[in-house]
C-alpha positions in Angstrom: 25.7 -24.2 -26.6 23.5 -22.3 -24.5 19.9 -22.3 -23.7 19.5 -18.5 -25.2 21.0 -19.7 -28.4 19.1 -23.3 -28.2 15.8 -21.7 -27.6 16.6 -18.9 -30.4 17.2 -22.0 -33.2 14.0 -23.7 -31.9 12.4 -20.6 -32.4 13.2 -19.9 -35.9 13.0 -23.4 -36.8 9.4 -23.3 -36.1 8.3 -20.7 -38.8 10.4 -22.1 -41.3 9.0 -25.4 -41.5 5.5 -23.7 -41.5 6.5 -21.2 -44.2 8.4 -24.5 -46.2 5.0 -26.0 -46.0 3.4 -22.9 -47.8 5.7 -22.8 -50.4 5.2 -26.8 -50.7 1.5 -26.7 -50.2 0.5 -25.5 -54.5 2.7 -27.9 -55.9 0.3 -30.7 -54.9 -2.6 -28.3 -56.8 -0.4 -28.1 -60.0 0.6 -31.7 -60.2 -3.0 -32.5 -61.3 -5.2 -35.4 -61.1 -4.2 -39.1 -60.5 -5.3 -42.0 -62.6 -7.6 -44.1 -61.3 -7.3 -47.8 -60.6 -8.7 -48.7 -63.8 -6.7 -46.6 -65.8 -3.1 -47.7 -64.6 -1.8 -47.3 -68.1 -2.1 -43.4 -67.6 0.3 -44.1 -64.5 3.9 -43.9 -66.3 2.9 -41.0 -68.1 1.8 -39.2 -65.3 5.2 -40.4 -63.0 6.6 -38.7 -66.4 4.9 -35.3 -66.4 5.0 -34.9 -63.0 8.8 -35.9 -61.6 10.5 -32.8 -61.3 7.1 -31.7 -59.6 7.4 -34.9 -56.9 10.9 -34.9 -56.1 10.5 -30.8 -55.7 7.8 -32.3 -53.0 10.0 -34.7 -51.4 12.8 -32.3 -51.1 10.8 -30.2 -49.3 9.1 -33.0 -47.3 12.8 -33.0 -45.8 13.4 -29.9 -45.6 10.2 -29.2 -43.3 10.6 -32.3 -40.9 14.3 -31.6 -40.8 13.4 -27.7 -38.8 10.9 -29.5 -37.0 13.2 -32.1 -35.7 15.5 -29.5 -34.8 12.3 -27.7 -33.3 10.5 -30.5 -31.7 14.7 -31.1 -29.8 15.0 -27.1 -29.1 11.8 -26.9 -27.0 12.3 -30.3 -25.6 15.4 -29.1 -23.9 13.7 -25.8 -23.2 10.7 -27.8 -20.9 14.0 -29.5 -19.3 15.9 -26.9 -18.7 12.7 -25.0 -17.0 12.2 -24.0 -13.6 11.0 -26.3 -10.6 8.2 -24.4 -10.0 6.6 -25.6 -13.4 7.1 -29.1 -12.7 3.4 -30.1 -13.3 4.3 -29.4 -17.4 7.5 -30.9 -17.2 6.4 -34.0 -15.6 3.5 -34.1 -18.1 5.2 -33.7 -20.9 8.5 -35.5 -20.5 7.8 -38.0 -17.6 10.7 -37.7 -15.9 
């Protein structure tokens, strides 16, 4: 693979994962309130109401740190693969 098309999958992993986390960001707001402590026999009715809503959540949980994984890897190799004159960064960030 080369760095062109490395650095062009780093670079569109980046805004998906952001624009995942818009789409993921309302279905927190619609899930509602949680019970409190001292109502814990509101909690299976709640996990009721609201599964298709949480695993829709969790999905997307994965989704998002999946591109940024695949981000956080892309730009990683980038820094490595950069040139000697911009050591100080590279030596900062990777310690090598």
């Amino acid at each position: 693979m080369t760095d062109q098309r490395i650095g062009r999958i780093a670079g569109f992993c980046s805004p998906a994962s952001v624009a995942a986390f818009v789409v993921e960001f309302p279905f927190y707001l619609v899930r509602g309130s949680f019970p409190s402590m001292a109502e814990s026999y509101k909690l299976p009715g709640f996990a009721a109401r609201n599964a298709t809503n949480i695993m829709a959540c969790v999905f997307l949980d994965l989704i998002i740190l999946s591109f940024f994984m695949v981000f956080a890897a892309g730009f990683r190799h980038m820094i490595r693969r950069a040139d000697p004159q911009f050591g100080v960064a590279r030596n900062t960030l990777l310690r090598c």
